[in-house]
N, C-alpha and C positions, 0 to 999 in steps of 0.2 A: 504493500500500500504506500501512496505519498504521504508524504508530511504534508501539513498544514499549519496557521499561525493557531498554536495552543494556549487554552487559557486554565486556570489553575483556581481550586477549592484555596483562598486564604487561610495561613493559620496564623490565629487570633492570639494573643501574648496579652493578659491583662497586668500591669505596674501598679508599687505601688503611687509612681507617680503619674497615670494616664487619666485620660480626659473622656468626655464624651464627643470631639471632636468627628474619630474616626466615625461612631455609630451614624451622624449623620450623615455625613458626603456619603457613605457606604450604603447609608438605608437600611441598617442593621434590625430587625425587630425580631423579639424581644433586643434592646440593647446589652451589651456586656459590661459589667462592670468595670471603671478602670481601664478601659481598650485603651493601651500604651500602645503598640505594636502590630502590626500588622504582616505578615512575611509573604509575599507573594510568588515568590519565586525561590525555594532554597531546598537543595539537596543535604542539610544537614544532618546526620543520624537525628534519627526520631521525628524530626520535622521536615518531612519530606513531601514536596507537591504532587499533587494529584490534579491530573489531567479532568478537566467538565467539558470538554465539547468534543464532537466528530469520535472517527472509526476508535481514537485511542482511548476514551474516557474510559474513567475508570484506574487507569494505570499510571504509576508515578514516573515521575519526570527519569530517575536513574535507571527504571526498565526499560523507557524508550533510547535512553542512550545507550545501552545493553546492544538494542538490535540496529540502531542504525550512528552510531558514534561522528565518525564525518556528515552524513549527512543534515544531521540537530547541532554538530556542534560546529563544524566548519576546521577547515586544515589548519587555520591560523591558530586557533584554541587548541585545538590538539596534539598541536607541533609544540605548544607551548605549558599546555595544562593536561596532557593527555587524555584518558577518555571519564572526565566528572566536568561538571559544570560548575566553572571557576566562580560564581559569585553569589552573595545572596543580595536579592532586592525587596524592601523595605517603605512602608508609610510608617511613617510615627507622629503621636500626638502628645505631645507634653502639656498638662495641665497643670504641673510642678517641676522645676529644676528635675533634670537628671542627677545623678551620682557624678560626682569630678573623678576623673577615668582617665584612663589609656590605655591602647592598644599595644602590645606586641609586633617585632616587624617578624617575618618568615623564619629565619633562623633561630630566636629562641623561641617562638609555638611549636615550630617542628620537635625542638631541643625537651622542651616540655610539656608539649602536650598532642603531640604527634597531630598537627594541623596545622592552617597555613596563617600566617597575619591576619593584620587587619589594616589596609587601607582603603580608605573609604571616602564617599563627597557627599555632600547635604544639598538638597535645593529647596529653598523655604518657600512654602508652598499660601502659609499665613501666617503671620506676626503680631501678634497685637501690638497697640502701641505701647511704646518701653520696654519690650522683649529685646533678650539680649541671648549671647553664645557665652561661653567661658572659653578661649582658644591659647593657650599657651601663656608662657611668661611676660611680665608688662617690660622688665628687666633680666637682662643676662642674670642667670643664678647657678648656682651648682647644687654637689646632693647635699652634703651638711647646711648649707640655709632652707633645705630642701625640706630636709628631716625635722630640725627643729621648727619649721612652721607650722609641721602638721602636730608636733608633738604640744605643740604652744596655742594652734585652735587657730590659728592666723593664715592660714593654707590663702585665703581670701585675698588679701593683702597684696601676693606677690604673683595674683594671674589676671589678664589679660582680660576687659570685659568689654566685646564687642557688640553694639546694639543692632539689629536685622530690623528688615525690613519686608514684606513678599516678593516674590522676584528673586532676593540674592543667592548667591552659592557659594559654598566653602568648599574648598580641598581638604583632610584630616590625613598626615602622616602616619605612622606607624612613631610611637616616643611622643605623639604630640599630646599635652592635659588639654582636656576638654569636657564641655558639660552642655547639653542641651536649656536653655533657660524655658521656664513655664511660659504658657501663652505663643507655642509654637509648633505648629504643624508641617512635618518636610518629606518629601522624597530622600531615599538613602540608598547609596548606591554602596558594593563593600564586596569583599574577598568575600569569598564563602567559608567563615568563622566566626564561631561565635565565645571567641577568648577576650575578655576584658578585666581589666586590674582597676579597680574601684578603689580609692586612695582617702574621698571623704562625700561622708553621705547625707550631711546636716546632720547628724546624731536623731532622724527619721527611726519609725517603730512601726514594725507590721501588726495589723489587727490580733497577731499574740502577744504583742508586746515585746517583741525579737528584733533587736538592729538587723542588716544587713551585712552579708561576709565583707569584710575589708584586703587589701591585696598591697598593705606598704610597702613593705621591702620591693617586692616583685616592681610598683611603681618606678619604687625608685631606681629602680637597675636600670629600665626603661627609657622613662623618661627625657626628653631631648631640652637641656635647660639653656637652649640659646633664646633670647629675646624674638618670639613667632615675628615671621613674617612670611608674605605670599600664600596667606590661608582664602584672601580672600580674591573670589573669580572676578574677574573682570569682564563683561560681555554688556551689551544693549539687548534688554529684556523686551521695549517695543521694535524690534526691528523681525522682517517677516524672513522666512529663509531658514538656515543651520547657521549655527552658529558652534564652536566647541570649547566646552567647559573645562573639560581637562583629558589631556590621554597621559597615558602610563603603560607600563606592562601588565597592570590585573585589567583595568578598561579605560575606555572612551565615551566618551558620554558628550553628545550635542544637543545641544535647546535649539528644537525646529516649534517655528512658529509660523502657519500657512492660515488661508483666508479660502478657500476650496480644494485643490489639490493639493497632494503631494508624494510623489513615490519611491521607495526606498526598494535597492536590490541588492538582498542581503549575498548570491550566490558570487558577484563582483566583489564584495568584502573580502571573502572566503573564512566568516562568521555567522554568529547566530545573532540575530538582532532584539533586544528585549524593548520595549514601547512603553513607557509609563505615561499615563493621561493626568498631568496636573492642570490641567486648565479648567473649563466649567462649563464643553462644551463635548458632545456626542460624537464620536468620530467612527465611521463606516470603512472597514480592512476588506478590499477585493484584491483574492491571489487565484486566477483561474475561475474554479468556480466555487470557490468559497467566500461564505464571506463572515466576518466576524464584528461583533459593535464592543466599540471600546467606548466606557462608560467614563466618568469623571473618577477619578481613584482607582483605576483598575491597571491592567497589565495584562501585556499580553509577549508570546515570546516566537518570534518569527525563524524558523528554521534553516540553514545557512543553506540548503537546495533550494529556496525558491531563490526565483528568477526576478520576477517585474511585482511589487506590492503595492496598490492605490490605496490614498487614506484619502477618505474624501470628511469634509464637518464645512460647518458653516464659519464664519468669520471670526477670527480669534482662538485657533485651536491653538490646543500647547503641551508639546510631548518631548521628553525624553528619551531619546533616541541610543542605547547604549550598549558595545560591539566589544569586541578583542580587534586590536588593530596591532 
């Protein structure tokens, strides 16, 4: 059988800093408590996507790559990530600060926890006003001011607090501190891992009355303590066309913004292309004789065999377009 652009059962991740953000764009009913997270695309043990439409429903995303590896995943991804599907893709809603965090780069996940990094990019999707990120050091620091800040309560002090806006995007290193601030809804683009070292959590208490696991030391190994910079993308958000956000070796990610058509062909890549709908309008996927509707908040992941892909929506659509290049 061919491939087609597949779309995938969400699994739901309720925080305990999440919002009710998701339950609406989504149209969730009954709603979920708390929907922090949304994972729409991830081959991770245990959370693994599951196919809803055409000949393959039913079936998870690593079984179909099981039987046709190049053709879903494309020679580019393969050559470079052999036969799994290198990332996971992500809505999230903060209705409270995240945990201040960092990632691991490839060699110590692999070293410790037999998996891959985490680099990753944010597109803020909505902001309220005075929402903010926490993105690295305001100041050059090392680990001993590093250590006594956190030991002292002061962690606060020496990071970085950049205010968003809808529209922006960040890039997120691997060693970079970071914290999602409340009152913000994004797209998240990310290696396929889900390793994080949580360094401080507001001294927050789950409904038992349990902090959350903390990961200092591990932080501090990590952690990259030059003074951030170049977190934040640069692009014109009213301008119609591709634009690109960021490429790397995990991915590439462009903000395509069209006014009726637009066609992407993923088998010229020699990738698989994933489609995220941030925008707030209804867009129509014709490959052959399929067709597929991407909805405001959804996602869909176009297979690196096809050929010619029309996205047809009315005026102001707006996708994240995001390949191995």
């Amino acid at each position: 059988m061919k491939l087609y652009p597949l779309q995938f059962k969400p699994i739901f991740k309720s925080k305990i800093w999440g919002g009710d953000q998701l339950n609406t764009l989504k149209k969730i009913n009954p709603p979920i408590n708390q929907l922090g997270e949304s994972w729409e695309i991830s081959v991770v043990p245990d959370d693994e996507s599951i196919i809803t439409n055409g000949n393959y429903k039913g079936q998870s995303l690593t079984e179909l790559i099981e039987q046709y590896p190049l053709q879903l995943l494309g020679a580019t991804s393969v050559n470079r990530f052999g036969n799994q599907f290198p990332l996971l893709i992500k809505y999230i809603d903060a209705a409270q600060d995240l945990s201040i965090q960092v990632h691991p780069d490839d060699s110590v996940a692999q070293k410790k926890h037999n998996s891959f990094g985490k680099t990753e990019m944010w597109y803020i999707m909505h902001a309220d006003d005075g929402a903010r990120l926490i993105m690295g050091f305001n100041e050059d620091c090392d680990k001993d001011a590093f250590a006594k800040a956190i030991q002292e309560k002061s962690l606060l002090d020496l990071l970085n607090k950049q205010q968003v806006k809808t529209g922006d995007a960040f890039f997120i290193k691997p060693g970079l501190i970071h914290a999602i601030g409340g009152g913000i809804t994004l797209a998240e683009i990310q290696q396929s891992s889900d390793v994080t070292y949580r360094v401080y959590d507001f001294d927050r208490k789950d409904d038992e009355g349990n902090t959350r696991e903390l990961h200092i030391q591990d932080t501090i190994d990590v952690a990259d303590y030059n003074k951030v910079k170049g977190h934040h993308i640069n692009y014109n958000p009213s301008k119609t066309g591709s634009q690109n956000l960021a490429t790397n070796r995990y991915f590439k990610t462009d903000y395509v913004s069209f006014d009726d058509h637009y066609q992407i062909n993923p088998a010229q890549l020699e990738s698989f292309v994933v489609l995220m709908n941030v925008g707030d309008t209804i867009i129509d996927i014709e490959v052959d004789d399929e067709n597929v509707t991407l909805k405001p908040v959804e996602t869909v992941l176009l297979p690196a065999s096809l050929v010619a892909v029309d996205l047809h929506s009315t005026a102001g659509a707006k996708v994240l377009q995001v390949s191995i290049s």
